[in-house]
Steps between C-alpha positions, in 0.01 A plus 500: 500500500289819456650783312466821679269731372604859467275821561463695185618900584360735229695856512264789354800740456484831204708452187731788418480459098149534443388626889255208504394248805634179460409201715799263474622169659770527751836483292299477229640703153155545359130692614225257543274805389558849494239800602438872505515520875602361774140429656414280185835331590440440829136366450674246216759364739249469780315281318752268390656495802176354646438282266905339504477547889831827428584818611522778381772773513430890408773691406501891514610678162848538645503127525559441879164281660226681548338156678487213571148261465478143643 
């Protein structure tokens, strides 16, 4: 019986400690990698995402989704 593989999500989201970009695992308690900006964020998460056949989710600095990538 095959297990069912789950899609990785990665959530690029702004930390309010440090005001850094995180990229993060859904429900995950630690950054993969953090970054000045968002853009550098974004272009991180894209490309694992492609590579581990994710998503990605962009959250706006107030924290709500920005949006959504397939």
């Amino acid at each position: 019986m095959a297990a069912e593989v789950k899609n990785k999500v990665y959530h690029i989201s702004k930390r309010k400690d440090d005001g850094k970009w995180q990229v993060k695992f859904a429900n995950g308690e630690r950054a993969l990698k953090l970054f000045d900006t968002q853009a550098e964020a974004i272009a991180f998460a894209k490309e694992k995402a492609k590579n581990q056949e994710g998503s990605i989710s962009i959250h706006k600095v107030d924290g709500k989704i920005r949006k959504q990538k397939y």
